[in-house]
C-alpha positions as CSV (number, residue, x, y, z in Angstrom):
1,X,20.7,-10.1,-40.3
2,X,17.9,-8.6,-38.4
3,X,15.0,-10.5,-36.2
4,X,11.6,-8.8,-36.4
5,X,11.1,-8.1,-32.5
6,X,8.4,-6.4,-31.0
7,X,8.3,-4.7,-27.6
8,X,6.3,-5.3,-24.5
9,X,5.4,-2.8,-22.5
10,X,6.7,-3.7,-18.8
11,X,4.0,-4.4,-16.2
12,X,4.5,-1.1,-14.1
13,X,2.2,-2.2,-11.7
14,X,4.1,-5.8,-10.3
15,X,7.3,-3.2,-10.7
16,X,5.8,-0.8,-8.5
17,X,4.2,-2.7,-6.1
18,X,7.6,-4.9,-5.6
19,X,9.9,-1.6,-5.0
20,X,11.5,-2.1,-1.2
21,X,12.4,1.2,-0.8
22,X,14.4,2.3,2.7
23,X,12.7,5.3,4.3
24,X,15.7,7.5,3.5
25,X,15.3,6.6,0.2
26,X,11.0,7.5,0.2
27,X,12.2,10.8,1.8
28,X,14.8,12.0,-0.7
29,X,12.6,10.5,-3.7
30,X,9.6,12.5,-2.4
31,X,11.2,15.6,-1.0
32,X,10.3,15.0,2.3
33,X,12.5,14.3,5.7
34,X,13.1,10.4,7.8
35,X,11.1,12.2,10.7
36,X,7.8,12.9,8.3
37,X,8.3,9.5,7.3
38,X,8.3,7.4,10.4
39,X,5.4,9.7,11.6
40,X,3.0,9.0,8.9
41,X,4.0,5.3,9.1
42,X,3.5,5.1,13.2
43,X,0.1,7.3,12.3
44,X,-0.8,4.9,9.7
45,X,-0.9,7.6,6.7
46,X,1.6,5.4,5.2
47,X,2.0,1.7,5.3
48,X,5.6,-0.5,5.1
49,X,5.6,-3.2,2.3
50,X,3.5,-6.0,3.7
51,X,6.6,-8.1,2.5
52,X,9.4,-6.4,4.3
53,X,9.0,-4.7,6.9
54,X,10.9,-1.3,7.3
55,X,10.7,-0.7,3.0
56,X,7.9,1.4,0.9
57,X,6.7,-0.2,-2.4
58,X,5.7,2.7,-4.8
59,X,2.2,2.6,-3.4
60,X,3.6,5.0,-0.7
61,X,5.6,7.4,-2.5
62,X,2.4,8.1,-4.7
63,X,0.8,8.7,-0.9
64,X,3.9,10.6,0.3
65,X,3.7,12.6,-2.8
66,X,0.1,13.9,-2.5
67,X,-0.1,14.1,0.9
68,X,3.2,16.7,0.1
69,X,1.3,18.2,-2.3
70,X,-1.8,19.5,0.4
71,X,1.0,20.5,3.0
72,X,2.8,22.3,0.5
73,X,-0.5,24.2,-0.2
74,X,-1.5,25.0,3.3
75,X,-4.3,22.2,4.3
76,X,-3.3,20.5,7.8
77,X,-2.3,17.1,7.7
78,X,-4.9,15.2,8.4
79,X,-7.3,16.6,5.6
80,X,-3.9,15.8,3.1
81,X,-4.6,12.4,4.4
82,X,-8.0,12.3,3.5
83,X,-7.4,13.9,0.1
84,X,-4.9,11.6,-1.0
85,X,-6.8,8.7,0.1
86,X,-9.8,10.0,-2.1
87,X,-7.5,10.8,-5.0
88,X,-6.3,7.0,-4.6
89,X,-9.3,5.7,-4.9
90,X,-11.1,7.6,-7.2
91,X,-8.0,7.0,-10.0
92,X,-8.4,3.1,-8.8
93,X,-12.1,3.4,-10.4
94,X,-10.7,4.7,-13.5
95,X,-8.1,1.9,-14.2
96,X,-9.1,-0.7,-16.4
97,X,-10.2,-3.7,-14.6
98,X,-8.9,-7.1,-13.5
99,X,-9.5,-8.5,-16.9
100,X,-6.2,-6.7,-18.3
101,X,-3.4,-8.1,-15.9
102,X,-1.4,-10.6,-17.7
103,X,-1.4,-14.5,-16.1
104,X,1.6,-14.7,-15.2
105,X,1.3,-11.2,-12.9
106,X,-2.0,-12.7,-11.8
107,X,-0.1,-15.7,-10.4
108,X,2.3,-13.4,-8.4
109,X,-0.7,-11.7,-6.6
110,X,-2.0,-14.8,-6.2
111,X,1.2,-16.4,-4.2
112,X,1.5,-13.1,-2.4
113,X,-2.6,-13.3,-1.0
114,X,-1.7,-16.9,0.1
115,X,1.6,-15.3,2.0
116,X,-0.5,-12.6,3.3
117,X,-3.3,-14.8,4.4
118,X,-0.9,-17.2,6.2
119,X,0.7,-14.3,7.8
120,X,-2.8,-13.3,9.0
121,X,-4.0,-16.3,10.0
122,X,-0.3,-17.1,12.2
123,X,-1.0,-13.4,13.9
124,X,-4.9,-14.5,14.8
125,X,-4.1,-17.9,16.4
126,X,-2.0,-15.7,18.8
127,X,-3.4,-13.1,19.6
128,X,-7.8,-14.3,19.1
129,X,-7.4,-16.5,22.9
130,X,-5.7,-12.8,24.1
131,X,-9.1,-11.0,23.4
132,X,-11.8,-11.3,26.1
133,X,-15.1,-12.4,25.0
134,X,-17.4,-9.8,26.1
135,X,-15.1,-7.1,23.9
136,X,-14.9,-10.1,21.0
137,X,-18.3,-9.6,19.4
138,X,-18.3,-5.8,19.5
139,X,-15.5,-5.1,16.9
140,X,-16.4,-7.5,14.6
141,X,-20.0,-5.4,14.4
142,X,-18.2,-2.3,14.0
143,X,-16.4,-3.9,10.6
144,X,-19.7,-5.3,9.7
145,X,-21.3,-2.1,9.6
146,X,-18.6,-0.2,8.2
């Protein structure tokens, strides 16, 4: 006897974003070698999960990939950078918006904001006393202008 069952698509976005790659893992996915790796991450090209430290979600091996894709076709690395950063953004204004995520992956952001806000907040009570107050005001009015 068969059930009528229908299929869901999977939510490729909470599967991406909650990939914990190892960086010899980003490099053979993305053709690419540990030392390009680590030097994009310690340039900031790239960024570490902001849940584990040390692991890529898939956010950075669609970076990794199109940064590639600009070396492999002669532009320096910096402009690949820049590229890939604009190609990021420009296919975030395409996707549909916020209205489409399902509840239950809205939750997850959710829970991971209030992780990454406590993490924030833990860092600033450290290191805000560390900051003298003459230089205090002055990067705040950079961001403000930005």
């Amino acid at each position: 006897m068969s059930k009528e069952f229908t299929l869901t698509p999977p939510n490729r976005g909470a599967l991406w974003s909650s990939l914990a790659l190892t960086k010899t893992q980003l490099a053979e996915l993305c053709g690419l070698t540990t030392r390009q790796i680590s030097h994009w991450t310690s340039q900031g090209y790239i960024t570490a999960s902001g849940r584990t430290p040390e692991r890529y979600n898939g956010d950075a091996i669609d970076f990794c990939v199109l940064i590639k894709q600009g070396l492999m076709n002669g532009i320096p690395l910096k402009r690949s950078v820049a590229l890939a950063r604009t190609y990021i953004a420009d296919e975030l204004t395409r996707q549909p918006s916020l209205a489409v995520i399902t509840p239950p992956a809205l939750l997850d952001i959710c829970e991971k904001l209030r992780g990454a806000e406590a993490s924030i907040s833990s860092v600033l009570q450290v290191v805000e006393p560390l900051v003298p107050v003459a230089i205090e005001t002055e990067p705040l009015q950079e961001f403000a202008d930005a």
